[in-house]
C-alpha positions in Angstrom: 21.0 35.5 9.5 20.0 34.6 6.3 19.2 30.8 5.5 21.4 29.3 2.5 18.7 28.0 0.3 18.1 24.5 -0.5 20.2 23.2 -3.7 17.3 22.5 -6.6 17.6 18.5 -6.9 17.8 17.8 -10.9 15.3 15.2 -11.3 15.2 12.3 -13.9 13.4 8.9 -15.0 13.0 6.1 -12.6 11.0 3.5 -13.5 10.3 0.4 -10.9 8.5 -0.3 -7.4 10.2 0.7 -3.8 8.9 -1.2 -1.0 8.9 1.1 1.5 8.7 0.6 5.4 6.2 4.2 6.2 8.1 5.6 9.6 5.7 6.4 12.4 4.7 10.0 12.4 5.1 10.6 8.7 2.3 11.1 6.9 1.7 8.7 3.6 2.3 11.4 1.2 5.5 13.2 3.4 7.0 9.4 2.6 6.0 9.1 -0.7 7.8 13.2 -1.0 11.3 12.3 0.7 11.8 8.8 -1.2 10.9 10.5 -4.5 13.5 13.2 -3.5 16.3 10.5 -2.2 15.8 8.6 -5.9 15.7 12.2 -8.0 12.7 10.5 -9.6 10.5 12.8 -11.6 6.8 10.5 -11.1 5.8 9.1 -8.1 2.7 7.6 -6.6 1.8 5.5 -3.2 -0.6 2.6 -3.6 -2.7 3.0 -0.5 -2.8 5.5 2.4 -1.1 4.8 5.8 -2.3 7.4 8.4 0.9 9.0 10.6 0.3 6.9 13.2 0.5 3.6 11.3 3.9 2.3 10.0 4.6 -0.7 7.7 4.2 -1.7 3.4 3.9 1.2 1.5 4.8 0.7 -1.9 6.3 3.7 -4.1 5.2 3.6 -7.6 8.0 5.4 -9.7 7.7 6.5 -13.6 6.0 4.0 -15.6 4.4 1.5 -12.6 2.1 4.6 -11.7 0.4 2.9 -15.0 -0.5 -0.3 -13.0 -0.6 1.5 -9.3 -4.5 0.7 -9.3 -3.7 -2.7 -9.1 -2.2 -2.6 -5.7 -4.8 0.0 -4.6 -7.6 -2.7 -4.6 -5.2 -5.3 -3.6 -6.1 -7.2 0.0 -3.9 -6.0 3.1 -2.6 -7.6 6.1 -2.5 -5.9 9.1 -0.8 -6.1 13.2 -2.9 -3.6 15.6 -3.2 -3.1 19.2 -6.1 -2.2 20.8 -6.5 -0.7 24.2 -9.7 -2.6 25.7 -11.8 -0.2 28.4 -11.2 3.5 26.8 -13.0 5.0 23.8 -11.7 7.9 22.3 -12.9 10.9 20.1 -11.1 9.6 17.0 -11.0 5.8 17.5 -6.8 6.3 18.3 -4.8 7.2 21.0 -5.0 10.5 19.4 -8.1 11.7 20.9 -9.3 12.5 23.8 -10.8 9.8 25.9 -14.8 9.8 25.9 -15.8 7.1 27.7 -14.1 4.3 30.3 -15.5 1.4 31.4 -13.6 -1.6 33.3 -12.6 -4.7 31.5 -13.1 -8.4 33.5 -11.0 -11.3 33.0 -13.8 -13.0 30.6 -13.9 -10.1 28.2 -9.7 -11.6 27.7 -10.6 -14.8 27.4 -9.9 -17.3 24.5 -13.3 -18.5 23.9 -15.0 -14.9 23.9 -12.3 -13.5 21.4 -12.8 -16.1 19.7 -16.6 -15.3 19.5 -16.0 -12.2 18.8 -13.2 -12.8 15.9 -16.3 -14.3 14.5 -19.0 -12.5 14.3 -16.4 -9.8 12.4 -15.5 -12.6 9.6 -16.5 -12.3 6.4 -18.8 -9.7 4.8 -19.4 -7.1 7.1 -20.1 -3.5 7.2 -18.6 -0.5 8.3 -19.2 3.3 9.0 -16.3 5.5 8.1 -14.5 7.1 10.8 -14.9 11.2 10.5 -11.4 11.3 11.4 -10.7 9.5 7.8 -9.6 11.1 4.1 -12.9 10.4 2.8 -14.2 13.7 1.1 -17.7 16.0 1.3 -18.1 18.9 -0.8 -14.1 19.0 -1.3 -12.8 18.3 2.2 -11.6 15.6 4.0 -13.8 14.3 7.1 -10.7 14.8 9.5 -11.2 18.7 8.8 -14.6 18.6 9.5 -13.7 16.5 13.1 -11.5 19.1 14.3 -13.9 21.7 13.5 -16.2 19.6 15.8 -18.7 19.1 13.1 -20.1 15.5 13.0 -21.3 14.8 9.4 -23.6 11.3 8.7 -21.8 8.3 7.0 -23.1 6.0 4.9 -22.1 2.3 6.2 -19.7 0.9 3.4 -19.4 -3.1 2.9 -16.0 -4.6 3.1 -14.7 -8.2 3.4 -12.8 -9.7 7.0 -10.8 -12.4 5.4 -9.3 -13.7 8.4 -9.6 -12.3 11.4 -7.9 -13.1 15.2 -7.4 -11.6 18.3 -5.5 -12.2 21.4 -4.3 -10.5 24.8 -1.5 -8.8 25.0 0.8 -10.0 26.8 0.9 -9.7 30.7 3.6 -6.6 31.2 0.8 -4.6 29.2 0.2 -1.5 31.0 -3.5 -1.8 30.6 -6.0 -4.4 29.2 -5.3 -4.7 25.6 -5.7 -6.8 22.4 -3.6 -7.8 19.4 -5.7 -8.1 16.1 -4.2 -9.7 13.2 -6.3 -9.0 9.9 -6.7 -9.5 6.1 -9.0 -7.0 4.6 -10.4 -5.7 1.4 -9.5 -2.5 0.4 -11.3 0.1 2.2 -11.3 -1.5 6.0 -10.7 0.9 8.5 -8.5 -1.2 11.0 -9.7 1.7 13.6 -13.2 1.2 12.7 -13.1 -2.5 13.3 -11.0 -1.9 16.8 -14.0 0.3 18.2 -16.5 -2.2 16.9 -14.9 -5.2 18.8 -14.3 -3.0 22.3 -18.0 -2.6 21.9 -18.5 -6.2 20.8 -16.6 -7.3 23.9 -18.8 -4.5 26.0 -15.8 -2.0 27.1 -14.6 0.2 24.2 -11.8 0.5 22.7 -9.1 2.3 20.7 -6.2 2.1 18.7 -3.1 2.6 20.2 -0.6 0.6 17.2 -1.3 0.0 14.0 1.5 -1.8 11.3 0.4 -3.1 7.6 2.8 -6.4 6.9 1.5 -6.8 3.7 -0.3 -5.6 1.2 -1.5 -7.8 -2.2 1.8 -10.0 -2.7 4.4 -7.4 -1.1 5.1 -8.1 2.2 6.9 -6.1 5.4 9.9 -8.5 5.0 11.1 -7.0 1.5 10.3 -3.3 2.3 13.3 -0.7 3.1 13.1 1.9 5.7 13.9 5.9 4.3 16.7 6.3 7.0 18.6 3.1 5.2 17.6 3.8 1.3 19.6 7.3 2.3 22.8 5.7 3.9 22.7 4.1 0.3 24.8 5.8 -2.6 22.1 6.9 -5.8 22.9 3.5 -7.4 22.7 1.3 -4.4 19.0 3.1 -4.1 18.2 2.5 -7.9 19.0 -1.5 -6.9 16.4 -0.9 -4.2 13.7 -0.7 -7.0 11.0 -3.7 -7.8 10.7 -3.9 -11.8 7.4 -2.4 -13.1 6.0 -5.7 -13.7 6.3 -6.7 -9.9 3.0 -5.2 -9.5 1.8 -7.5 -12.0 2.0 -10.7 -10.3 -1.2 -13.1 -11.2 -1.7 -11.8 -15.0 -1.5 -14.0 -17.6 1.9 -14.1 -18.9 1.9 -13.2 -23.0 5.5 -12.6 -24.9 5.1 -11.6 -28.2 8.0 -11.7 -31.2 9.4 -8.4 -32.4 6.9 -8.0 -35.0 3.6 -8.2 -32.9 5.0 -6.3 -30.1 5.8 -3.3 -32.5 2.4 -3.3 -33.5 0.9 -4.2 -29.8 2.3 -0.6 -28.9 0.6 1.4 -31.5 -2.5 0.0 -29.9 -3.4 -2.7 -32.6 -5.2 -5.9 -31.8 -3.1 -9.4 -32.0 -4.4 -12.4 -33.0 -2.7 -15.5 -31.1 -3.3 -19.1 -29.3 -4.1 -17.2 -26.4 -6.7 -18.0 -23.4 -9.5 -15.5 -22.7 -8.0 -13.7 -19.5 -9.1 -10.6 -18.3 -5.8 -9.5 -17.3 -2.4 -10.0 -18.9 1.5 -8.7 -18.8 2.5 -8.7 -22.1 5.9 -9.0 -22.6 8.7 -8.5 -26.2 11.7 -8.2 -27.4 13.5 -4.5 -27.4 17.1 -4.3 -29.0 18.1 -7.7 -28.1 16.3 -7.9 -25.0 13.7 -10.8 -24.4 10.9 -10.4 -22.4 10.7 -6.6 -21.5 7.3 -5.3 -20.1 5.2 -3.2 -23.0 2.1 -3.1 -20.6 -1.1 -4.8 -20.1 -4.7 -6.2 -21.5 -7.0 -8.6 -21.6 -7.4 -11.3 -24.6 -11.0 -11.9 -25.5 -11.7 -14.6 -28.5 -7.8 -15.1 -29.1 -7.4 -11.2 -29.8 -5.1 -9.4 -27.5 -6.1 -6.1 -26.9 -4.1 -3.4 -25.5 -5.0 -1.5 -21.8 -1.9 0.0 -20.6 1.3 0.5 -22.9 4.4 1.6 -21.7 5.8 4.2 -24.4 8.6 3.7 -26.4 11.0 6.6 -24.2 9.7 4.8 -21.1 10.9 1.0 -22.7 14.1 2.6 -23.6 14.6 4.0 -20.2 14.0 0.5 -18.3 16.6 -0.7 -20.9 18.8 1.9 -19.7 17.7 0.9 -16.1 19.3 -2.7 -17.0 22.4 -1.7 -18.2 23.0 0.2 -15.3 22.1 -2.6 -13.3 24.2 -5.4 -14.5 27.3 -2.6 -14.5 29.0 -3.6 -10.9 28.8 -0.9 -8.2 32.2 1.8 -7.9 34.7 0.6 -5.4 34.2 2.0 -2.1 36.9 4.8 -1.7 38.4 5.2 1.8 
């Protein structure tokens, strides 16, 4: 039997930010693939990689906010794990097969020795990447290498424990396990930093959960799952959507008059009563409509000076995106 093949979905311009809630088992880029699909958009990009097992914030940059997606990508993140205390495994998760057990007391649980613990991974720290990771040699990712076998040296990397606590789980646990709640720098391998505290604690341990809540200023609260954006009709999704300048929180805020902001997108310097910032959305009017994103920059000796612009089809397209917007949604049709 022959299958009926797939209908070509006719893609278009979608400009904004989807908070998405990353599904356990999907990879971050199989996410990133079906939302794109369920919005017809014609750019997408993901601001930080989830691995399958992990679920939580994932935010979708669509059209124009792939300009600014960097921003996100060195933004902190907040993170709910749970660690299974006594067991090492092969690739740090429950994954892998188990290397190593060793029996967990009651004083390895205890309040004062996480504590200790929670402590001496605060701060500054250093970590090794895991081989099971995307980091690349000579073109591949580590993880290929691992399930070749092949163990390749790391260089330790520094990243920054922001806060940092851990507790038992609680007493219908299975087995001995902690909760770790973190904020991180960009780069932390949550899995990296669950091995190093079983051995801290002197039992192992691995991964077994592993949820992001938040990551820079978007948090797990806001985010939509993929099985809800597609019970939505198209233009309940596109309502879904974050405006570009979402991932601009914490720039300076600069709106220019209609004749500055026509010259600010050619690329040309503006001289105003500006602070020095190193980073600032700069806003203008566009056919009537005040304060509309034209990108970024950075004003240095009252000049502002242009680092991302959106283009002119883009600004007309989020102007399109309004319109549609402030239209009310179709009656529902029994």
């Amino acid at each position: 039997m022959t299958a009926t093949p797939r209908a070509r979905v006719q893609r278009r311009p979608v400009h904004g930010v989807l908070l998405l809630d990353k599904p356990l088992g999907l990879s971050s880029n199989q996410a990133l693939q079906k939302a794109k699909w369920l919005l017809r958009a014609e750019k997408a990009g993901h601001t930080g990689t989830l691995d399958p097992l992990a679920t939580g914030v994932l935010p979708i940059c669509l059209g124009a906010a792939t300009k600014f997606s960097q921003l996100h990508l060195d933004a902190d993140k907040s993170y709910l794990a749970v660690a299974r205390l006594g067991q090492t495994t092969a690739s740090g998760d429950r994954e892998g097969p188990v290397l190593r057990e060793r029996p967990v007391d009651a004083a390895q649980l205890a309040a004062a020795r996480l504590a200790e613990v929670a402590r001496q991974f605060t701060g500054a720290i250093e970590q090794i990447p895991p081989m099971h990771s995307a980091l690349k040699h000579e073109g591949r990712a580590l993880y290929e290498y691992a399930r070749e076998g092949v163990e390749l040296p790391r260089q330790a990397r520094p990243v920054h424990i922001h806060v940092l606590n851990l507790a038992p789980c609680q007493a219908d646990s299975p087995w001995p396990a902690i909760v770790i709640e973190v904020t991180c720098s960009k780069g932390t391998y949550v899995r990296t930093l669950a091995e190093d505290i079983g051995e801290a604690l002197g039992c192992g341990a691995h991964l077994v959960s592993l949820r992001r809540v938040r990551t820079g200023t978007f948090d797990e609260r806001a985010c939509i799952s993929l099985d809800a954006l597609e019970a939505l009709g198209e233009a309940e999704r596109e309502r879904c959507l974050q405006p570009v300048d979402a991932l601009l929180t914490g720039h300076a805020r600069i709106v220019l008059g209609a004749d500055d902001a026509a010259r600010f997108l050619t690329g040309l310097r503006r001289r105003g009563p500006w602070a020095d910032t190193a980073r600032a959305a700069v806003h203008g009017p566009c056919e009537g409509e005040a304060n509309l994103l034209l990108g970024t920059g950075h004003v240095q000796g009252g000049e502002l000076i242009a680092d991302r612009l959106l283009t002119p089809v883009e600004i007309q397209q989020t102007l399109a995106r309004q319109d549609l917007l402030a239209a009310p949604l179709p009656p529902v049709t029994s």
